[in-house]
VMD Tcl script that builds the backbone (N, CA, C; Angstrom):
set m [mol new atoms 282]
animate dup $m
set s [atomselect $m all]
$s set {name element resname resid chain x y z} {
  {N N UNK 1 A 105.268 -51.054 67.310}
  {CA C UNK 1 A 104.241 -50.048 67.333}
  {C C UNK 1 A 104.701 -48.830 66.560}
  {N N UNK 2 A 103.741 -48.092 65.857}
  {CA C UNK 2 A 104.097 -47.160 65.282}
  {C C UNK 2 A 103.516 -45.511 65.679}
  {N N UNK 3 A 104.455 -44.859 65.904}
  {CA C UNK 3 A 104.132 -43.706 66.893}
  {C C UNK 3 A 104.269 -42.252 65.601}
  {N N UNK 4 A 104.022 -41.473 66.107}
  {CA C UNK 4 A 104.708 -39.830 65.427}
  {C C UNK 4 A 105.785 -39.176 66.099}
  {N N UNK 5 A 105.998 -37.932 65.240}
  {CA C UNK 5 A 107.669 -37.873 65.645}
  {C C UNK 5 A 107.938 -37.715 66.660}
  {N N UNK 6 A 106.685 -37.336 67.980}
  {CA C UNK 6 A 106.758 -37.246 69.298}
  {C C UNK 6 A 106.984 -38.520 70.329}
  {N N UNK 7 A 106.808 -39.648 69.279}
  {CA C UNK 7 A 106.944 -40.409 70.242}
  {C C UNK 7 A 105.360 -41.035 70.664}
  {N N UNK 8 A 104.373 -40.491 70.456}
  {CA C UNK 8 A 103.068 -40.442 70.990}
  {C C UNK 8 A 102.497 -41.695 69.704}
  {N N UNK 9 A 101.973 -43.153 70.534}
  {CA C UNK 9 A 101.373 -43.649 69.504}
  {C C UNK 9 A 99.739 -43.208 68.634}
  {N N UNK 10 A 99.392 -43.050 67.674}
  {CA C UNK 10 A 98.399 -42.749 67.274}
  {C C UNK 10 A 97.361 -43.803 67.540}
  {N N UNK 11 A 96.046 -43.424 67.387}
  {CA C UNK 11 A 95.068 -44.734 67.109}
  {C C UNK 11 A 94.703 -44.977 66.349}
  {N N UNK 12 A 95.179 -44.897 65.196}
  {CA C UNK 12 A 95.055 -45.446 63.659}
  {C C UNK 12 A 96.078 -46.818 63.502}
  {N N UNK 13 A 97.330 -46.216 64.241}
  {CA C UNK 13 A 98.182 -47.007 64.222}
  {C C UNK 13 A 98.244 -48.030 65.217}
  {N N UNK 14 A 97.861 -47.825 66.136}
  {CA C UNK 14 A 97.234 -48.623 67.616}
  {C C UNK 14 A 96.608 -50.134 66.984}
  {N N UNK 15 A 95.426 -49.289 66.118}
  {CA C UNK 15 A 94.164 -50.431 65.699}
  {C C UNK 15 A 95.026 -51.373 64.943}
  {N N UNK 16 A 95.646 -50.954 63.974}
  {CA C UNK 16 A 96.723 -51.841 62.968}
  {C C UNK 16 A 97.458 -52.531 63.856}
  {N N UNK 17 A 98.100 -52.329 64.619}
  {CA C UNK 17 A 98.753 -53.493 65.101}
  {C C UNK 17 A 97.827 -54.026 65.929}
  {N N UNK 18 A 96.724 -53.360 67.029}
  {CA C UNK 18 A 95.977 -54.591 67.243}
  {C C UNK 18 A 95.436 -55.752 66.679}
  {N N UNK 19 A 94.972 -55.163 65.426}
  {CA C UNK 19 A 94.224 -56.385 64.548}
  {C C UNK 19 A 95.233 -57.371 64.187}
  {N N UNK 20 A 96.849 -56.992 63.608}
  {CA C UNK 20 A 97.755 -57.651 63.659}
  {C C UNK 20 A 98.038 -58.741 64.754}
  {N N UNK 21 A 98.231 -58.342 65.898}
  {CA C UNK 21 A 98.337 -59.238 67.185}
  {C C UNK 21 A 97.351 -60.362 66.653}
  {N N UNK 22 A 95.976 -59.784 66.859}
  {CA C UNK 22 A 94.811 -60.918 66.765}
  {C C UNK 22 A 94.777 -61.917 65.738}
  {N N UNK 23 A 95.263 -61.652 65.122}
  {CA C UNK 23 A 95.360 -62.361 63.511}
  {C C UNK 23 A 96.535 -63.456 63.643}
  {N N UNK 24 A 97.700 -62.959 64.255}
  {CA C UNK 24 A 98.742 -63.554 64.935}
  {C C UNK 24 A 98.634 -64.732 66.032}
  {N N UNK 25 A 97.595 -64.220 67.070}
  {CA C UNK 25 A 96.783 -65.332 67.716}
  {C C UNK 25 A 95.641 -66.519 67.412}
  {N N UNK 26 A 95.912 -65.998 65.932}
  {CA C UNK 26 A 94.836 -66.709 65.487}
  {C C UNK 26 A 93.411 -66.953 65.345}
  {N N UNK 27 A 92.839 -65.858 65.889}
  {CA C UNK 27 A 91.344 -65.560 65.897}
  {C C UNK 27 A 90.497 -65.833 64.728}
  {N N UNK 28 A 89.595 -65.786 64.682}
  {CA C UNK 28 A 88.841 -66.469 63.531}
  {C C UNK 28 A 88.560 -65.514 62.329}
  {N N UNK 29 A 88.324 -65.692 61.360}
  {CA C UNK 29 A 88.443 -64.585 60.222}
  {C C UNK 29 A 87.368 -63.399 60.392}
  {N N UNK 30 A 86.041 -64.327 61.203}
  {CA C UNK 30 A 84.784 -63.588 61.491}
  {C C UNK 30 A 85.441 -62.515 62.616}
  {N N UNK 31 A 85.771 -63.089 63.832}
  {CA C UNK 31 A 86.349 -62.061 65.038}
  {C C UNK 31 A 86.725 -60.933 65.079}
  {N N UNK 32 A 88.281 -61.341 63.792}
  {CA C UNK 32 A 88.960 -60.197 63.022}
  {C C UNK 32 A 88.140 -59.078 62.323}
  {N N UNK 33 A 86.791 -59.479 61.824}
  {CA C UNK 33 A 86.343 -58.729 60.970}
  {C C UNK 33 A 85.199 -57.612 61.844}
  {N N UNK 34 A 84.884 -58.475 62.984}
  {CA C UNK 34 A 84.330 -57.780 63.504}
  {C C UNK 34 A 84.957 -56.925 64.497}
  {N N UNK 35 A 86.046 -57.095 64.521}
  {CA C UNK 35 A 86.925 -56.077 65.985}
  {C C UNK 35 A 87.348 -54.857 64.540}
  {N N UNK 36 A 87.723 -55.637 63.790}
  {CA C UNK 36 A 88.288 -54.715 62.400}
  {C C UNK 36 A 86.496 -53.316 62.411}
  {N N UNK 37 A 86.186 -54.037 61.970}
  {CA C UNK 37 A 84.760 -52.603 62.008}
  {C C UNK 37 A 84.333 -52.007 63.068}
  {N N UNK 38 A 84.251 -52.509 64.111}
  {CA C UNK 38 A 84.197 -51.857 65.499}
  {C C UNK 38 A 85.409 -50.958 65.827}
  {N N UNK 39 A 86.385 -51.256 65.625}
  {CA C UNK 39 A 87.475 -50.563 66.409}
  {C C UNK 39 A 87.585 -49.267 65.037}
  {N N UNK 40 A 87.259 -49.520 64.283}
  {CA C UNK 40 A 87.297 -48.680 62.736}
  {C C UNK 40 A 86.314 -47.366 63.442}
  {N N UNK 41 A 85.072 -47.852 63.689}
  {CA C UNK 41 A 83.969 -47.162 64.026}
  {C C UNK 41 A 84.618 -46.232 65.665}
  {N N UNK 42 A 84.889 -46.982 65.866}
  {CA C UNK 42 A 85.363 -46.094 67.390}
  {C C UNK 42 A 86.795 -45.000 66.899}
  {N N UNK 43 A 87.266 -45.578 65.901}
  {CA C UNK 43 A 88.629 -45.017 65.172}
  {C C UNK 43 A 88.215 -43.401 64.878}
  {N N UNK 44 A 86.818 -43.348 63.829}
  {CA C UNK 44 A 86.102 -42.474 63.371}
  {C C UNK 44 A 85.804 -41.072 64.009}
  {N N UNK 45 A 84.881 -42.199 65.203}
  {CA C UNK 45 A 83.995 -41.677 66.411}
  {C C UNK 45 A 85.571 -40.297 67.228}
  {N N UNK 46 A 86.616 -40.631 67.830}
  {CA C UNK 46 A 87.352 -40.204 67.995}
  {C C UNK 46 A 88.061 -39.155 67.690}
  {N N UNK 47 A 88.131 -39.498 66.310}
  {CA C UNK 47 A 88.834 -38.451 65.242}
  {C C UNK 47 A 87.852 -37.194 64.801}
  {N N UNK 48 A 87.008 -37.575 64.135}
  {CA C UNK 48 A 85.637 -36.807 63.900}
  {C C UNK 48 A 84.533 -36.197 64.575}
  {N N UNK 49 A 84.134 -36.919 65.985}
  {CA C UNK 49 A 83.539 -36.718 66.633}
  {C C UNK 49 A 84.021 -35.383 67.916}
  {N N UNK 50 A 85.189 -35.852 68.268}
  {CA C UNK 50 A 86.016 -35.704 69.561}
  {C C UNK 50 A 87.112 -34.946 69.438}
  {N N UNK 51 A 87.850 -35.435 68.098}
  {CA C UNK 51 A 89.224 -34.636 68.057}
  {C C UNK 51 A 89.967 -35.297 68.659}
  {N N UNK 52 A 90.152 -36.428 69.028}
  {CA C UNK 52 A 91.220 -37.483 69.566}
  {C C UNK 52 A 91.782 -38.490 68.669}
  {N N UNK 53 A 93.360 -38.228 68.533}
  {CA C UNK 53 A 94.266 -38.744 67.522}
  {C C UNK 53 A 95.201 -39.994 68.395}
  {N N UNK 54 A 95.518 -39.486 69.567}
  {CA C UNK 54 A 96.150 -40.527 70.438}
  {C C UNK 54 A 95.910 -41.399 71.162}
  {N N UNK 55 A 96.798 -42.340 71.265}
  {CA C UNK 55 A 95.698 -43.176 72.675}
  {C C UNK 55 A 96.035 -42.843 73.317}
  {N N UNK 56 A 96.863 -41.629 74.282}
  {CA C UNK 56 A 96.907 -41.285 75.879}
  {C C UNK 56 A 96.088 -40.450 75.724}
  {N N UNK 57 A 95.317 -40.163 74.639}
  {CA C UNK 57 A 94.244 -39.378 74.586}
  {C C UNK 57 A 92.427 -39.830 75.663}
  {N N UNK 58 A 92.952 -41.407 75.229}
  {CA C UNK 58 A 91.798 -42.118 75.454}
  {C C UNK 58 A 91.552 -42.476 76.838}
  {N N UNK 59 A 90.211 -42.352 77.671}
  {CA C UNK 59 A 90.398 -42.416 78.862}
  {C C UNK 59 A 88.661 -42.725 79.274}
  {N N UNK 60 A 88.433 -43.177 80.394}
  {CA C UNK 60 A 86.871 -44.358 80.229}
  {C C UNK 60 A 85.939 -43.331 80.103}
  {N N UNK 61 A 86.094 -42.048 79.812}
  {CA C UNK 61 A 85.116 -40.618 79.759}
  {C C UNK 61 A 85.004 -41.012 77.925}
  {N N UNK 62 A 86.016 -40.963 77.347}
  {CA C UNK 62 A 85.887 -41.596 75.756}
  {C C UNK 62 A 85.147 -42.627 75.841}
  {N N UNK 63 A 85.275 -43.646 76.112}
  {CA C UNK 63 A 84.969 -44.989 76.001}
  {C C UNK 63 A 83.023 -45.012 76.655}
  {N N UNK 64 A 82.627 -44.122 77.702}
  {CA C UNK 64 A 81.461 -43.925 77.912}
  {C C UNK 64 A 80.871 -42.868 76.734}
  {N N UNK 65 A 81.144 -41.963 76.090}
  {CA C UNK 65 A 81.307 -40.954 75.093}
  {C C UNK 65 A 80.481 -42.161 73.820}
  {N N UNK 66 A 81.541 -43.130 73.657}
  {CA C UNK 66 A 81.405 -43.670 71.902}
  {C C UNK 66 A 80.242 -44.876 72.769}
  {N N UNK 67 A 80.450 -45.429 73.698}
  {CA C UNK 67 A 78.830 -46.225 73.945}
  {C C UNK 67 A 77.794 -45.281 73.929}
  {N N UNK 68 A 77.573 -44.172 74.206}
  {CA C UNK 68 A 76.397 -43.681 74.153}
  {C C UNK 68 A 76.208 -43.566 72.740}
  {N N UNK 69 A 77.275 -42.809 71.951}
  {CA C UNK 69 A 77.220 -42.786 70.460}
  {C C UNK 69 A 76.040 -43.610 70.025}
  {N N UNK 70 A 77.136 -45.010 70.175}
  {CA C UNK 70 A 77.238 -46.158 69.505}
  {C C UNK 70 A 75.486 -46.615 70.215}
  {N N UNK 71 A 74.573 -46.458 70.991}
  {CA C UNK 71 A 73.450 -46.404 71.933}
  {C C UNK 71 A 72.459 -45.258 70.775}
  {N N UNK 72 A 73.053 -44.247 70.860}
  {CA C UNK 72 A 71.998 -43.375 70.155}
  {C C UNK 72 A 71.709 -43.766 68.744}
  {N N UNK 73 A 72.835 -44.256 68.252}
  {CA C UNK 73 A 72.655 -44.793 66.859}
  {C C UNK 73 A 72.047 -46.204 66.278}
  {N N UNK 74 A 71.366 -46.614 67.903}
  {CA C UNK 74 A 70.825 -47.858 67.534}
  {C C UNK 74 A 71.511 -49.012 67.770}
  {N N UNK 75 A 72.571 -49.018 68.345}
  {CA C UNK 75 A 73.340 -50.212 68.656}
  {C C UNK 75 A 73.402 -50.644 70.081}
  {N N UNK 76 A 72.874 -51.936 70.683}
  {CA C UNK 76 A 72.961 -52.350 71.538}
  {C C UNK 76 A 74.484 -52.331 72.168}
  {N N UNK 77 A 74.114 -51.340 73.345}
  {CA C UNK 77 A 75.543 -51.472 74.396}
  {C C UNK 77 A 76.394 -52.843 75.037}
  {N N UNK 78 A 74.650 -53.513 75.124}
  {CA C UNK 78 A 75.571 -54.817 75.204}
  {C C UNK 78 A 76.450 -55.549 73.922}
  {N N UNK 79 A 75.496 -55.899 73.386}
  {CA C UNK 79 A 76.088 -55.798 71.571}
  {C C UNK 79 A 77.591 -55.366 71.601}
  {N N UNK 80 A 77.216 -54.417 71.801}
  {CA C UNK 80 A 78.831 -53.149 71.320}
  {C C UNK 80 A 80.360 -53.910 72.043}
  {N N UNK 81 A 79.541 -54.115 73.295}
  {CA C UNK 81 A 80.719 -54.372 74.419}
  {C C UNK 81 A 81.075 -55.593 74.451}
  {N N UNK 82 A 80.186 -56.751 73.990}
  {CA C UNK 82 A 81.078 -58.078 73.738}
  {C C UNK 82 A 81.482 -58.142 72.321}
  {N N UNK 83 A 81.647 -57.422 71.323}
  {CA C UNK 83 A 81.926 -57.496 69.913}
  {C C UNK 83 A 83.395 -56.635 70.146}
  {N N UNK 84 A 83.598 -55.528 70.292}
  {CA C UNK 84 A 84.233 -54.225 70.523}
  {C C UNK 84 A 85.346 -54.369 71.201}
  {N N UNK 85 A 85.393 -54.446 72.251}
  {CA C UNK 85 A 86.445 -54.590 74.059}
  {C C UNK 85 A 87.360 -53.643 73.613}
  {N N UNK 86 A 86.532 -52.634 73.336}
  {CA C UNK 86 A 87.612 -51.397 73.218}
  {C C UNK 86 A 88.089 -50.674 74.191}
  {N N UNK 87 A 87.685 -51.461 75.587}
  {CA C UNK 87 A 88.275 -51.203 76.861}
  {C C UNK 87 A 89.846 -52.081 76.944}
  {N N UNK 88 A 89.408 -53.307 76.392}
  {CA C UNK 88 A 90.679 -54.116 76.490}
  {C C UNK 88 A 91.927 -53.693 75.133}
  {N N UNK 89 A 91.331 -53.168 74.191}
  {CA C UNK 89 A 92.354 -53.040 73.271}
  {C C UNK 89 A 93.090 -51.873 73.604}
  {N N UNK 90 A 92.582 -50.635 74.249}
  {CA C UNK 90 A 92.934 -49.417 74.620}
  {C C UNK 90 A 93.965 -49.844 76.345}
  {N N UNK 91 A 93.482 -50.716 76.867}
  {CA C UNK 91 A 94.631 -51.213 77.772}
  {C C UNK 91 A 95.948 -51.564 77.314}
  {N N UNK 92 A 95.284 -52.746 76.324}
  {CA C UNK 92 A 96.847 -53.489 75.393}
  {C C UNK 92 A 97.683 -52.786 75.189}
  {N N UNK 93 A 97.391 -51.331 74.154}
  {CA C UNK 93 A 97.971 -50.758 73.660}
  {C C UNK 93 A 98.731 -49.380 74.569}
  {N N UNK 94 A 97.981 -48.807 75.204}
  {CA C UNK 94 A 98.127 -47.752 75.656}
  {C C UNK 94 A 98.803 -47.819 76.906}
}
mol reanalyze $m
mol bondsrecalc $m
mol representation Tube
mol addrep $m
């Protein structure tokens, strides 16, 4: 994992090795591509939206935060949440 000089992993760097893992497990090229743009989009949402760079940053007040986003902008929550599991990747990692 790749952290800053604090020690604190980022979520730029988080997502990279998640997608790594998955790719590693072998997931399908489609899977990858879609956790790859979702987790990108929540990457964004975070940084831009929120001002959150870390994942001990991240906490289910975020994660309700980028579904509504991700809701106002036209995207089915359900949608979001079986494509996304940016509940489960933010566990993995964090």
């Amino acid at each position: 994992m790749i952290y800053n000089g604090g020690g604190i992993m980022q979520i730029a760097a988080a997502v990279k090795d998640y997608l790594l893992e998955i790719e590693i497990r072998q997931y399908t090229p489609k899977t990858v591509r879609g956790y790859r743009g979702n987790l990108n989009l929540f990457l964004r949402f975070c940084e831009e939206n929120i001002g959150i760079y870390e994942i001990s940053e991240i906490d289910f007040t975020t994660i309700k935060r980028f579904t509504k986003y991700m809701t106002d902008r036209g995207t089915s929550a359900l949608h979001f949440s079986k494509n996304c599991k940016i509940s489960m990747f933010t566990t993995r990692v964090g």
